[in-house]
N, C-alpha and C positions, 0 to 999 in steps of 0.2 A: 469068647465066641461072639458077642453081643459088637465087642470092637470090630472085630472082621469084619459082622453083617453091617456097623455102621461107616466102617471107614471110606469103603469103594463111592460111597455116596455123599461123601461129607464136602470135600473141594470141588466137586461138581456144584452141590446145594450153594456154596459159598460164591463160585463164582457167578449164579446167575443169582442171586442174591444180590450183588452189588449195582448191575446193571438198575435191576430192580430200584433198588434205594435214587439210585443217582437219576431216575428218567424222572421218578418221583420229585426228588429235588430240583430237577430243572421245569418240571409241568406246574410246580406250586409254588415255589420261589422268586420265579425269571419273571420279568414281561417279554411281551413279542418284543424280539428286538430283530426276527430277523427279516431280512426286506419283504421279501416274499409271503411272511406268516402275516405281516401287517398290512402291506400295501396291496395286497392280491386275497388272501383265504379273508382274513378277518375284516375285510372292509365288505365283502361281498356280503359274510355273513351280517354284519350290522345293518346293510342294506334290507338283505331281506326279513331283518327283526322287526326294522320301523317300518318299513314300505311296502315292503310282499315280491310277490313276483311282478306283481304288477308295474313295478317301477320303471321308471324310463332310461335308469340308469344303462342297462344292458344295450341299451341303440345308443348312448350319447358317444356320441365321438372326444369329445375333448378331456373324456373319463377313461379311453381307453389304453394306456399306460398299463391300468389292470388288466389288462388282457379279458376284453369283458367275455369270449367265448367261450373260457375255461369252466368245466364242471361244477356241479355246486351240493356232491355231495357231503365237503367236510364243511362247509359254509352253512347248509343243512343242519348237520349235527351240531354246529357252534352256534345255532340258531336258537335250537333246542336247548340246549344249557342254559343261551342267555334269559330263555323266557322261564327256567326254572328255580333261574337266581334274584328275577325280578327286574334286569336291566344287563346293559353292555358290560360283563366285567372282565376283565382279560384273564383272569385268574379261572375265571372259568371256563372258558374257553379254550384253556389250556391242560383245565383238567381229563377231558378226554384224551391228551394223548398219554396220561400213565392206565388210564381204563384199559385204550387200543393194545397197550404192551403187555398189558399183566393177561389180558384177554387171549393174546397171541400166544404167548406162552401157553397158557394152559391149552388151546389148541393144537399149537404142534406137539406137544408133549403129546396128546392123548391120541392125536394123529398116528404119530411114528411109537405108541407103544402099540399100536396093534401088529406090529412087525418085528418088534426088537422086545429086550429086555429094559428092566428101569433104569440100571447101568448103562447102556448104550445110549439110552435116548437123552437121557439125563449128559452125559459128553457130548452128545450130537447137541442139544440146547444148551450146554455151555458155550460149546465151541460160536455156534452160532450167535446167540445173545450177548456175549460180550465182543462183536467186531465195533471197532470206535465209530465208523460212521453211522452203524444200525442203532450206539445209544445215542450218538451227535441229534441223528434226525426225526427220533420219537419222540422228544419232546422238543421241538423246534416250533411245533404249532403249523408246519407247509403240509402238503398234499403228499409227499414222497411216501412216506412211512404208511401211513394209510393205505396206497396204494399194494405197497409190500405186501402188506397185509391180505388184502384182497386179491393179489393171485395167488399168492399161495395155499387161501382159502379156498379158490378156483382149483390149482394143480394138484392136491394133495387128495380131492375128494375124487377128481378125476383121474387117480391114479387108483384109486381103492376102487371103481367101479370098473376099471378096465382088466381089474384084478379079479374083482369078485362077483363083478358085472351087476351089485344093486343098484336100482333105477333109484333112489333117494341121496346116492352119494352123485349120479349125475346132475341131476335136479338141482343140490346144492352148489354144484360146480356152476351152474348157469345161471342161478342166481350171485352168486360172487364174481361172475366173470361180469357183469351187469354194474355192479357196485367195484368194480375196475374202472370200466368204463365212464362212471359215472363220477368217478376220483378226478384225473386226469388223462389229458385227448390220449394218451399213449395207455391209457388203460382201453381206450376205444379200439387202437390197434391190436393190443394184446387178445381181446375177447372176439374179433375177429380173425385171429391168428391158433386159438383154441376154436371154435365153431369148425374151422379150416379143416385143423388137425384131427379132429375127431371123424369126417366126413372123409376122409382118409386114410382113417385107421378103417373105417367100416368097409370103405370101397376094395383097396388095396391090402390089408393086411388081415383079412379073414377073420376078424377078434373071437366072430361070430354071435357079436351082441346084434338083438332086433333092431331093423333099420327105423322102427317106429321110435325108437327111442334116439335117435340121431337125429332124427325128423323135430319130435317135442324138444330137445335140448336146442337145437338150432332155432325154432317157432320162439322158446323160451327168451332165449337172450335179446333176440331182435325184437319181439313185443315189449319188456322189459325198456330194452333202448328206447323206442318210438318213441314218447312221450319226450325225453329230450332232443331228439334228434331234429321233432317240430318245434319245439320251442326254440333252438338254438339256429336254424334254419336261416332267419332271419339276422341274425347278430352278426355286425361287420365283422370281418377280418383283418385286422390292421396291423397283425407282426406278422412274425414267421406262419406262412400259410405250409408246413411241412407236405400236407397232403398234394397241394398242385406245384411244388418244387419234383416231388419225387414222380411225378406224372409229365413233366417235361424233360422226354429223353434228350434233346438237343442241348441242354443245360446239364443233366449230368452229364454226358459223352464231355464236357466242358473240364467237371469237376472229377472226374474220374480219376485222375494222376492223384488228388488227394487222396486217393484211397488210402495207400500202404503208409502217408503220416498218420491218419487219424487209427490204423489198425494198429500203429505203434506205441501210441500216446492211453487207447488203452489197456495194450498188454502192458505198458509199462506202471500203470496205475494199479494192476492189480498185488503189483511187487511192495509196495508202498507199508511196511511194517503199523506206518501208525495212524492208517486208513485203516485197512484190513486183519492187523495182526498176522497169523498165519492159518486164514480159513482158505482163503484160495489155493495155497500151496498145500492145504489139507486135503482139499476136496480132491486137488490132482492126484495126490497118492492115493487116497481112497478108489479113487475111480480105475488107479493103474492095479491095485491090489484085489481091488475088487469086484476086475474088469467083466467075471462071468457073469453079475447082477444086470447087464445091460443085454442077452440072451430073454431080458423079459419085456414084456411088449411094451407095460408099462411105464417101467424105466427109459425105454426107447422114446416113446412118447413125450413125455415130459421131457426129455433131453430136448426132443429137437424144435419143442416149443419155444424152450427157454434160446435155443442156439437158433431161430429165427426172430424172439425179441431183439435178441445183440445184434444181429447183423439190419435190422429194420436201424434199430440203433445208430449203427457205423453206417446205414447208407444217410440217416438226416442228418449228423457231422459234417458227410460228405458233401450233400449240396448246401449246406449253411449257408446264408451271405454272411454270417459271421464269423470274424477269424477265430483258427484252431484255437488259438493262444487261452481265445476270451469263454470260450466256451468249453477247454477244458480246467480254467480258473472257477466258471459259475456253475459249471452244471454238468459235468464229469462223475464227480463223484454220486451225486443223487443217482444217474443213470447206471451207475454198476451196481448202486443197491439194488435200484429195480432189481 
């Protein structure tokens, strides 16, 4: 009897176990090696350890290589370390992202057991936790994984209030759409894309939640924002300006014919065994098996958040000035983790 009770749950345990061990080993053992952790999150973070915000680094132009307008919430938290370790140490710096993972974890765990069984959830965080790119990029030390993190802290709470309609799982949702935002710019899109969605659910699909709380969720995130939004105001633009590419219809009417490459390149990445494993092709059937669960408002919702991130997605592919090729080589995969 004892086996029975322990067996259903024993190669679930093991295989998010392993992930576990390995983000570990890669947050404690690696240095930043990768371009991005070093030349972009962790330089900004060293900045603001010796110099503050004050620094002039963020107007110099011949520093912008860094993309000096990029958010500076994980630059933040690896600021935070360094000053608790007593100096720059990479090592620490890198400790937060087995924190971010083990913390995720027990989040969606306790998330999705309020709707399933331990069994269930326990396969669903298997399935999930071990896809190769999600343990590739939690301990990489970049902005990607973090952001994960935070919408789904965003979607998951704002699914249980659309559910259950408590004004505290909103709240939560607008502070984690905030700390999106404050990840990377596409987390800025994303939390304007939930504010959107919710103002939509109240207008058009009768949830029947108070309008006052679509009011504070919305007041929420955009005061939340403000504080970055003036600071960053000022800070040149010197790469991909995504936001006034996609606001120049005559340029896309241009790029437009790229559509159906860039919608190919990535269905076809989702197929990819040793990206992905088989979560995508899991989720498909789940979704075909389990097509009645979308009958709830909830699940509605969330779908068409997430199926408005992708296609915001597949339109900055679209006007890129940068070729397909190079952009699905650098930065392909990070964007279907999103």
């Amino acid at each position: 009897a004892a086996r029975s009770r322990t067996g259903p749950f024993f190669f679930p345990a093991v295989a998010i176990t392993i992930p576990l061990v390995l983000v570990f080993c890669h947050s404690a053992l690696t240095p930043l090696y990768e371009w991005d952790a070093f030349a972009i999150w962790d330089l900004k973070a060293k900045v603001l350890y010796h110099e503050g915000l004050g620094s002039g680094y963020f107007r110099s132009l011949p520093l912008s290589y860094s993309h000096l307008d990029y958010p500076l919430l994980l630059p933040f938290l690896s600021c935070g370390l360094y000053a608790a370790a007593g100096g720059t140490c990479a090592v620490a710096a890198k400790a937060l992202c087995f924190i971010l993972f083990a913390a995720f974890f027990l989040f969606i765990y306790s998330s999705l057991r309020e709707i399933a069984g331990r069994h269930a959830v326990l396969l669903l965080a298997a399935a999930f936790f071990t896809v190769p790119e999600l343990v590739r990029w939690a301990g990489a030390g970049t902005a990607d994984f973090p952001l994960v993190v935070y919408m789904s802290c965003t979607l998951l709470p704002l699914a249980s209030y659309l559910r259950d309609g408590r004004p505290g799982d909103l709240a939560l949702a607008a502070v984690s759409a905030n700390f999106a935002a404050f990840t990377k710019n596409e987390g800025a899109a994303f939390a304007l894309i939930v504010v959107l969605a919710v103002m939509a659910i109240r207008l058009f699909a009768r949830s029947g939640r108070p309008m006052r709380h679509v009011i504070a969720f919305a007041a929420l995130v955009g005061l939340l924002m403000l504080p970055w939004i003036i600071f960053s105001s000022g800070i040149p633009k010197v790469h991909e300006n995504y936001g006034a590419r996609l606001l120049d219809l005559s340029a896309m009417a241009d790029r437009l014919p790229m559509l159906k490459d860039v919608m190919l390149v990535f269905g076809v990445n989702l197929l990819i065994p040793t990206k992905w494993g088989a979560f995508w092709v899991l989720a498909l059937v789940a979704a075909v098996l389990g097509r009645g669960c979308f009958m709830e408002a909830h699940v509605r919702a969330v779908c068409c958040i997430l199926a408005l991130q992708l296609c915001l997605y597949i339109l900055v592919f679209t006007v890129s000035p940068r070729p397909l090729e190079y952009l699905s080589m650098m930065t392909l995969d990070r964007v279907m983790m999103h």
